[in-house]
N, C-alpha and C positions, 0 to 999 in steps of 0.2 A: 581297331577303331570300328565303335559299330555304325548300322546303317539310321538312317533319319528316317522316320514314318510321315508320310505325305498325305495319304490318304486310304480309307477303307472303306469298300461295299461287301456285301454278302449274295450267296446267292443267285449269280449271274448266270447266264446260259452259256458254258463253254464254246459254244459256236452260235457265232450271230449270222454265219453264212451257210449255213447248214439248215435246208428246208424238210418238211415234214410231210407226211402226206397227210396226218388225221391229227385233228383236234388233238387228240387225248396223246399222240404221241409228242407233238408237241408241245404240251404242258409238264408231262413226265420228261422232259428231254436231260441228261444232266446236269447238273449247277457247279457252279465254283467262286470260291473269295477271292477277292481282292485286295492288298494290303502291297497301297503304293510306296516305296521306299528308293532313298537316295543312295547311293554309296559313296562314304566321306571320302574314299581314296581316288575311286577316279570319275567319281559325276555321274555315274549313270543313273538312272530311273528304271525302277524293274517291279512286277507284282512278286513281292518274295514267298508266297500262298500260291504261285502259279505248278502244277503238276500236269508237266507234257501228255504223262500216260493218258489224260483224258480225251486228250483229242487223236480222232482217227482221220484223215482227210481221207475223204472218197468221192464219188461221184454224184451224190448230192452234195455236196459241196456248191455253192454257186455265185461266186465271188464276180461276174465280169460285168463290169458297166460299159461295155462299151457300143451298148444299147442308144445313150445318151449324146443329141447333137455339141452338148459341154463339153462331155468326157471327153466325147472325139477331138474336141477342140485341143482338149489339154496334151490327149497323146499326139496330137503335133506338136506341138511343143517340145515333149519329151524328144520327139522324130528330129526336132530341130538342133538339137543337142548330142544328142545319135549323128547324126553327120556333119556337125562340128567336130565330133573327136574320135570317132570310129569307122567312119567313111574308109572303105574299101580293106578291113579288118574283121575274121574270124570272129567271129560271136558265140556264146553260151546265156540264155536266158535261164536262170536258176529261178524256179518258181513260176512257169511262166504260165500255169491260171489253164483255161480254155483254150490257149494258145490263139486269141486273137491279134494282140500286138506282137508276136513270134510270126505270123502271117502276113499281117503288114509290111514288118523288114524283107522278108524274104519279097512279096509283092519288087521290094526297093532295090531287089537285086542281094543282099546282104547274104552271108553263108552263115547261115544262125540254128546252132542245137536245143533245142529247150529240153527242160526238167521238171515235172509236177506231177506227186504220187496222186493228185485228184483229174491227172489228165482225162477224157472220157471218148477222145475220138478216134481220126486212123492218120492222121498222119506220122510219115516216116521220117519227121524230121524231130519228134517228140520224143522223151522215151520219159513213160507213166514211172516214178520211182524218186525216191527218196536222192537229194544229191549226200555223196560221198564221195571218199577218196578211192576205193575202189571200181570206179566208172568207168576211171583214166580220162578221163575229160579235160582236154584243155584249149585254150584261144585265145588271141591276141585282147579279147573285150569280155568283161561278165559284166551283164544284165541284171541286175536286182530290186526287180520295184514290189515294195510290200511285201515283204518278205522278212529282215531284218527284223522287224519287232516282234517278229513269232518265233525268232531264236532265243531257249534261254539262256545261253554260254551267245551272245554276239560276238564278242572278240575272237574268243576259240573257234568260232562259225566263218567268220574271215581269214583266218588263220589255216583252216580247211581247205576255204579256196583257195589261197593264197598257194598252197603247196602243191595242190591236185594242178596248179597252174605254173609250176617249177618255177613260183616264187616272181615271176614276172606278169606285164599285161596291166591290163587298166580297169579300173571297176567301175560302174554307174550306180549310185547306191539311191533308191528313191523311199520315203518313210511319212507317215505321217509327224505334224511338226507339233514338240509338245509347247513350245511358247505358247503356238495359235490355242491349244488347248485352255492352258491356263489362261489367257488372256479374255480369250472369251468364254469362259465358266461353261465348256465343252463337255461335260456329263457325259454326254452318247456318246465321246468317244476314245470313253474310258470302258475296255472289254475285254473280257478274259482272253481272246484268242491274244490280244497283244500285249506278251511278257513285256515287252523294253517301250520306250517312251524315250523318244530322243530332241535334241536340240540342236542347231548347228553348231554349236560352239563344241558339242559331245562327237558329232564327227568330223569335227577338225582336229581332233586333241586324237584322234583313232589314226591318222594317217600324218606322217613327217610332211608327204606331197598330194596336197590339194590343187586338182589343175583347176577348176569350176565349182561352185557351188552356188544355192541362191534357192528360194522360195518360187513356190509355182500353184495352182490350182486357188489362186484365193490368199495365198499363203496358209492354205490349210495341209503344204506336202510342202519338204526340202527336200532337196536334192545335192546330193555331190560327185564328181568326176577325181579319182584319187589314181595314184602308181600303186600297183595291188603289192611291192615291193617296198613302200614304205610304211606298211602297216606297224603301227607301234600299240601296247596299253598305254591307255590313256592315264592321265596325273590331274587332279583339279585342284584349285589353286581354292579361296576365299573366294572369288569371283564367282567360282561356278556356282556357289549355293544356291538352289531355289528356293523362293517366299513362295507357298501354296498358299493359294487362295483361300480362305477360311468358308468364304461364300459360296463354295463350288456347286454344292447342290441348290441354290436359293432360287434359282427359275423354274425347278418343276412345280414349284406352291403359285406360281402364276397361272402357268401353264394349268394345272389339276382346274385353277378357278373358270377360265375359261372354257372348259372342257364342259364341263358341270351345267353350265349355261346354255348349250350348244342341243340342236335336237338330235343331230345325225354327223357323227366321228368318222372321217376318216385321217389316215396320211398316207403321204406318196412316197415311198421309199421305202421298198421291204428289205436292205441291206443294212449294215453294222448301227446305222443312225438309228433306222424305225426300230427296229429288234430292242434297243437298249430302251428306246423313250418307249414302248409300250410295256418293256418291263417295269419302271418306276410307277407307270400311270395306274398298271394292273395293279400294284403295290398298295397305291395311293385309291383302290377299288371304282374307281370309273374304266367304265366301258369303250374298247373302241373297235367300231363298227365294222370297218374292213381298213385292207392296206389295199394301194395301189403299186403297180409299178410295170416298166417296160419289159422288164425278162422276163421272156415268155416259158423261159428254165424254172417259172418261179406260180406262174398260174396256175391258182388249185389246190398250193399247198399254203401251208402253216409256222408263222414267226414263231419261233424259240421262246418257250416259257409263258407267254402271252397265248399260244394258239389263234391270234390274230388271223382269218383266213387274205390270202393275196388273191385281188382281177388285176386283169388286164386293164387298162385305160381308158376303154372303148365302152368296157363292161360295166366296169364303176362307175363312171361319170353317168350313164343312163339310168342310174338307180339311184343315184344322191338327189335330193329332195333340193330343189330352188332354196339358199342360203345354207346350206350346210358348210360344215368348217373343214376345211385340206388344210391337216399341216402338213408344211415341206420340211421334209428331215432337213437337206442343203438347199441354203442360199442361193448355189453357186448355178440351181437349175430351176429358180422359182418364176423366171420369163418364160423358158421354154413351157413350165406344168400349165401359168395361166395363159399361152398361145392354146393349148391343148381342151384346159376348162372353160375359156371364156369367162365372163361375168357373173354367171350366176349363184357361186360359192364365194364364203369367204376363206381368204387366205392367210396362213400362220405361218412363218418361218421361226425354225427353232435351231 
């Protein structure tokens, strides 16, 4: 049975968290296709064009928002769900980034190991490397936020843990949600680094036992709480079919017009959002000025494919011309940007 074709781009930057230090490296940075597709047997969504070998995580790498008075809002959130069901249980944080929310828990008392080959610091509670089964790693809870869609075997990737965990324990599995995607004709945040594209309906059909699940951040992230023991392949019925949008690309021809019109470009968000929408806008040959943003892991250097340079917030806003246009990559932080800007720009949320 073959697979549905959803959707195709070309040309992407295989890392949209991956910063640069020079123009020129960041224009040459690698590229990769896109070519979204279904699987009629058991629902999943996957870029079938995706090849792991391109991406290397390292320490430019720079993935952590939790910069953002938002963000932080949300990983309470997640905090709160953490000790709904893992309260006073062993932890593994698989993928755990910067090890900022690895920090946190531990702050909370939690006995928690994390895992990330882009780790960059010195704590001895991390260990920089790839997870596998030969770690020996195991514990009552695994951790997994963001991570899942950069697997391209998922099931076999749970299946991993599952066993390196002697088949018991409970999983947190956290993803960007592909409804919210389609639903709002989400372009940015369609990108190479994320093979899989999921639904809840696709991680409930992954596990017999779903203890919690539910939408968070916007409902722009699902979440689910599963027995890392009842992991099954999934089966899709009629139901699961997806109707792709036909329209999916139709807002950057807005967006391009506005731009056009504008005397001085920037946007606020130099992570997976900005990277993508200044790849289409370069596409579409309008200029954009600078990026902004809080990570200061991120001042100085260079968006992927675009060579869009990033300031800091303090630095940009002093140099934008009274009405100049901020887009905000996310909604979900466009209070906090204008407490930040004040009145004197105008403001785009995309």
């Amino acid at each position: 049975m073959s697979d549905r074709e959803l959707f195709r781009t070309e040309q992407l930057p295989v890392f949209q968290n991956k910063m640069f230090s020079t123009e020129d490296e960041a224009i040459a940075c690698p590229t990769g296709n896109i070519v979204l597709v279904q699987n009629r047997e058991n629902g999943l969504v996957f870029n079938t064009a995706f090849d792991p070998d391109l991406l290397v995580y390292d320490a430019d790498y720079q993935n952590e928002q939790a910069y953002s008075v938002v963000f932080k809002q949300h990983l309470s959130a997640v905090t709160d769900i953490i000790n709904r069901r893992f309260l006073g249980k062993t932890l593994i944080e698989i993928g755990c980034g910067k090890g900022y929310f690895l920090e946190h828990l531990l702050q909370l008392g939690y006995l928690i190991t994390g895992i990330d080959p882009a780790y960059d610091g010195t704590s001895s509670h991390i260990i920089k490397d790839r997870f596998e089964l030969g770690l020996g790693l195991s514990a009552d809870g695994i951790l997994l936020r963001h991570v899942l869609e950069h697997m391209s075997d998922p099931i076999g990737f749970l299946a991993n843990i599952a066993r390196a965990n002697g088949n018991k324990g409970t999983i947190y599995i956290e993803v960007p949600c592909f409804d919210w995607i389609c639903r709002h004709r989400a372009w940015f945040d369609v990108h190479y680094e994320h093979v899989n594209y999921f639904r809840l309906a696709d991680v409930k059909r992954m596990f017999g036992t779903v203890l919690e699940c539910g939408y968070m951040f916007g409902d722009q992230y699902l979440y689910a709480v599963a027995d890392l023991a009842s992991l099954c392949v999934p089966h899709a019925t009629d139901s699961d079919i997806i109707e792709f949008p036909q329209d999916f690309l139709s807002s950057i021809k807005g967006h391009i017009i506005n731009l056009k019109r504008g005397k001085q470009r920037a946007i606020w968000g130099g992570a997976s959002k900005g990277v993508i929408f200044a790849f289409y806008i370069k596409r579409a040959g309008v200029v954009i000025d600078m990026c902004i943003d809080i990570n200061p892991a991120k001042w100085g250097k260079y968006l992927a494919t675009s060579g869009v340079r990033v300031f800091a917030p303090e630095q940009a806003l002093s140099m934008l011309i009274p009405g100049a246009d901020i887009y905000v990559m996310n909604s979900n932080y466009l209070n906090e940007i204008v407490a930040q800007g004040g009145n004197r720009f105008n403001y785009w949320t995309v």
